[in-house]
LOFILO-780507 format. One record per residue (C-alpha): chain; x, z, y. Coordinates in steps of 0.25 Angstrom, whole numbers. Example, Ala and Ser with C-alpha at 12.3 -4.5 7.8 and 13.67 -1.06 7.14 Angstrom:
2
+---+-------+-------+-------+
! c !    px !    pz !    py !
+---+-------+-------+-------+
! A !    49 !    31 !   -18 !
! A !    55 !    29 !    -4 !
+---+-------+-------+-------+
//
This chain:
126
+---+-------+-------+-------+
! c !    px !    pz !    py !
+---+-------+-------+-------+
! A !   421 !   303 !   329 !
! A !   429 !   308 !   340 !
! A !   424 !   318 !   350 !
! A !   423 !   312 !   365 !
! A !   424 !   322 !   376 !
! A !   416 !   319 !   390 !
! A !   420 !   328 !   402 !
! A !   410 !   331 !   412 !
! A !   402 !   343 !   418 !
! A !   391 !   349 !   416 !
! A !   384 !   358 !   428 !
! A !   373 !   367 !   425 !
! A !   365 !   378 !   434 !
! A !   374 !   391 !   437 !
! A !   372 !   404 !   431 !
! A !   376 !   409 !   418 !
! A !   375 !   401 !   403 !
! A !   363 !   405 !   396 !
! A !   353 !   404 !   383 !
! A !   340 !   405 !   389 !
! A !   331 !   396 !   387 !
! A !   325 !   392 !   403 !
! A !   336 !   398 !   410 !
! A !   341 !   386 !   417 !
! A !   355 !   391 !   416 !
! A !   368 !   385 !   411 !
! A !   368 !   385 !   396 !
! A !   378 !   392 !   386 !
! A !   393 !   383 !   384 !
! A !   392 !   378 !   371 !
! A !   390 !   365 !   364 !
! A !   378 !   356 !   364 !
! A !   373 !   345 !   357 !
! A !   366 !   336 !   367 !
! A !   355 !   324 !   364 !
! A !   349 !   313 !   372 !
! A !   336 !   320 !   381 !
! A !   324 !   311 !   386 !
! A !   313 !   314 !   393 !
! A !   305 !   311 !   404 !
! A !   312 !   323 !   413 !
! A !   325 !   321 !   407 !
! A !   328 !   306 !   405 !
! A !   340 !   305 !   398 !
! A !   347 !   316 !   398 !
! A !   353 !   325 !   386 !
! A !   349 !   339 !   381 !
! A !   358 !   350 !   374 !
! A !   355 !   356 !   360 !
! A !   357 !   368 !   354 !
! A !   358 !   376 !   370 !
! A !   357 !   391 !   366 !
! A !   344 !   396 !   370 !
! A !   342 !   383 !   378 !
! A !   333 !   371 !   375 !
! A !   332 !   358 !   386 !
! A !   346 !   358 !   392 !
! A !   349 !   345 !   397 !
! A !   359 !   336 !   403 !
! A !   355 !   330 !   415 !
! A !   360 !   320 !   426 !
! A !   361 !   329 !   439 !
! A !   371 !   332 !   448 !
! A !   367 !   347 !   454 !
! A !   361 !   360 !   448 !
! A !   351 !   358 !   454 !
! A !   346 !   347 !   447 !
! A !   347 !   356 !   432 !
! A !   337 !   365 !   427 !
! A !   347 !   369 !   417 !
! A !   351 !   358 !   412 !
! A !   366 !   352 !   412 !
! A !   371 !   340 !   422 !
! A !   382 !   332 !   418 !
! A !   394 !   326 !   427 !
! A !   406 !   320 !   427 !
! A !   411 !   329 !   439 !
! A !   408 !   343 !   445 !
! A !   408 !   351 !   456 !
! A !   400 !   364 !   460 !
! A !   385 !   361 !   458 !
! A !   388 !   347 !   453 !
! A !   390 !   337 !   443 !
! A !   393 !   322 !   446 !
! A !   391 !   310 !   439 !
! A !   380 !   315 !   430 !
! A !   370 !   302 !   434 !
! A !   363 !   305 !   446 !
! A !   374 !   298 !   454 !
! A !   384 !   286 !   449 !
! A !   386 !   274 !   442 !
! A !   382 !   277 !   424 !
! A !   400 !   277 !   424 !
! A !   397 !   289 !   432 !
! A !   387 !   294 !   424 !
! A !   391 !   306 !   415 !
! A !   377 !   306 !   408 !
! A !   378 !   292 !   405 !
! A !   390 !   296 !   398 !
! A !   385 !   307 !   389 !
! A !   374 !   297 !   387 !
! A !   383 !   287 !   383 !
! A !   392 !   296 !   375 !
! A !   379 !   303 !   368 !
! A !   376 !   288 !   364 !
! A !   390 !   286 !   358 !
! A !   392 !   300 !   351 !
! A !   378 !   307 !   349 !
! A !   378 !   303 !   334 !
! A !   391 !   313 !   332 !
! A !   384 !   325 !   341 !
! A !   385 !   327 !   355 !
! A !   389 !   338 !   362 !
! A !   393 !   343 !   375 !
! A !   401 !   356 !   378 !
! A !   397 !   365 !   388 !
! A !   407 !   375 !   395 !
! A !   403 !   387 !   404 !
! A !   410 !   384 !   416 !
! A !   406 !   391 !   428 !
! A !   404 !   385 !   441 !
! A !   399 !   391 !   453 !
! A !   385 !   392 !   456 !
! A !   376 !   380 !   461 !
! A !   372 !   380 !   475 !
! A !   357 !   379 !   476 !
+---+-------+-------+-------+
//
């Protein structure tokens, strides 16, 4: 099986990478192992496995700091406190979760992973 690389972003609050659990800051770069994550609070979302000294980190559709509590938001484009086209806005071909949706359907029986990297951005405006 070949591999498939997706570019997008992920924004997480500011504030240094850490491992404890509750912090609601960003977690450590590494990679993760996501899965499917359903409930009634998060419909449809994705958590990350295996987060050093973290447990329920999720990847939600929001576009602003904001709207995490730690958890990561997706998009297909950036800027300083945002991430676009992560589902709030826009037509599905838009959609960057529907793509790792559609790709976690396609590829989750070989592992699925994502890659995070510490790039630092300036801090989010309250």
């Amino acid at each position: 099986m070949s591999s498939l690389l997706l570019n997008g972003y992920f924004l997480e609050r500011s504030g240094p990478s850490s491992t404890e659990e509750g912090s609601r800051l960003r977690i450590m770069p590494g990679t993760y192992n996501i899965v499917p994550h359903n409930t009634t609070d998060h419909p449809n979302t994705f958590e990350l496995q295996l987060v050093p000294g973290r447990s329920g980190i999720l990847i939600l559709s929001c576009n602003y700091p904001r709207n995490s509590t730690g958890c990561l938001l997706p998009g297909g484009t950036s800027d300083v406190d945002y991430v676009g086209s992560s589902g709030i806005r826009g037509m599905r071909s838009d959609d960057f979760m529907g793509y790792l949706r559609d790709i976690h359907t396609d590829y989750a029986r070989h592992g699925f992973r994502i890659i995070i990297n510490d790039i630092q951005r300036p801090r989010f405006r309250r």
